[in-house]
N, C-alpha and C positions, 0 to 999 in steps of 0.2 A: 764689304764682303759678307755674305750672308751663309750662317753657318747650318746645315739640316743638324737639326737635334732629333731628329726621328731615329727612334732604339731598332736596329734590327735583330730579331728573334733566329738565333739560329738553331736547328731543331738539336733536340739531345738525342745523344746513341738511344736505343731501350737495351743495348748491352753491349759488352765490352771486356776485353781480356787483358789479363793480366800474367804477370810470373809468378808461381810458387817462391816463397820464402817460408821455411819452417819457422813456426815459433817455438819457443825455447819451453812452454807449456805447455805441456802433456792433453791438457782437458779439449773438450770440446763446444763449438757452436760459437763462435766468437773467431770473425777475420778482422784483419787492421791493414786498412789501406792511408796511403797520404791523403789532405784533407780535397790537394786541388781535385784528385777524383770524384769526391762528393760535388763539389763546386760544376765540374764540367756533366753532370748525369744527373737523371731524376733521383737518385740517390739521398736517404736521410740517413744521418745516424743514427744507430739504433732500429732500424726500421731491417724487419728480413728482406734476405736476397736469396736467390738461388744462384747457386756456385756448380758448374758444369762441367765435368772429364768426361769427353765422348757421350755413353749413355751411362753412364753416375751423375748424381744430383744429392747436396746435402741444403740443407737452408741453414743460414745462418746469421745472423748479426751481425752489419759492419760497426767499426769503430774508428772515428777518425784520427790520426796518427801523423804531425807534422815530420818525427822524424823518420816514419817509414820511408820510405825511397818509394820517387814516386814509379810506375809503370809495374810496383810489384805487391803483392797481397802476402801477406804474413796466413799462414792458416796453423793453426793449433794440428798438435800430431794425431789424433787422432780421428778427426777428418779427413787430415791426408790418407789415411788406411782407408778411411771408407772410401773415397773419389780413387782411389788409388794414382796419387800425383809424388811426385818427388820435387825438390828442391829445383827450380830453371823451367819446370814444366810449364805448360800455358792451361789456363782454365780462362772461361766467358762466365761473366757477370750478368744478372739477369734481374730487374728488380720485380719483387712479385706485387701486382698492383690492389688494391681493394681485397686485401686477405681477409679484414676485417670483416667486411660485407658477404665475401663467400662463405666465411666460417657461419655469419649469421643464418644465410640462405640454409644451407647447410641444417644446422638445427632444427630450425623451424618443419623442414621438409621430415626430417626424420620426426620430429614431434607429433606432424599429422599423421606418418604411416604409423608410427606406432599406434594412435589409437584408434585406426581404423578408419580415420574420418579421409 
């Protein structure tokens, strides 16, 4: 019997929702999802994302969190004010890709307007 060892690639979401869970700290910029969500998305730890309520939008940092539950996103309370989400609400995950590379364009562009060139 011959076995295919050929790996099938199946594609990842580029985004994906999840449920509000409040975290119990106050601060901001910092969400904690379970790790297999990292596992199933382009997703890194530490690497921003955008976090979406309708038209609200916060960036932020995930963290990966074995004992989060998975299907749900812990967000710090005072993101939840800004998206304006409560506890069971649903928000989409978004990751933002080459932020690094836009921020450079970015510069650079303003660099030449500024000096006229």
């Amino acid at each position: 019997m011959k076995m295919n060892m050929e790996r099938k690639d199946t594609p990842r979401p580029e985004s994906f929702s999840l449920r509000v869970k409040m975290s119990p700290i106050s601060g901001s910029g910092i969400a904690r999802i379970n790790r297999l969500h990292l596992k199933n998305t382009e997703l890194e730890e530490g690497k921003p994302v955008m976090i979406i309520n309708g038209d609200r939008k916060r960036i932020m940092r995930l963290v990966a969190d074995e004992m989060m539950e998975r299907g749900k996103i812990s967000i710090r309370r005072k993101d939840m004010g800004k998206l304006r989400v409560s506890e069971g609400d649903e928000v989409t995950i978004q990751p933002l890709k080459n932020v690094g590379e836009r921020l450079s364009h970015g510069l650079s562009f303003l660099r030449k307007s500024g000096d006229g060139r």
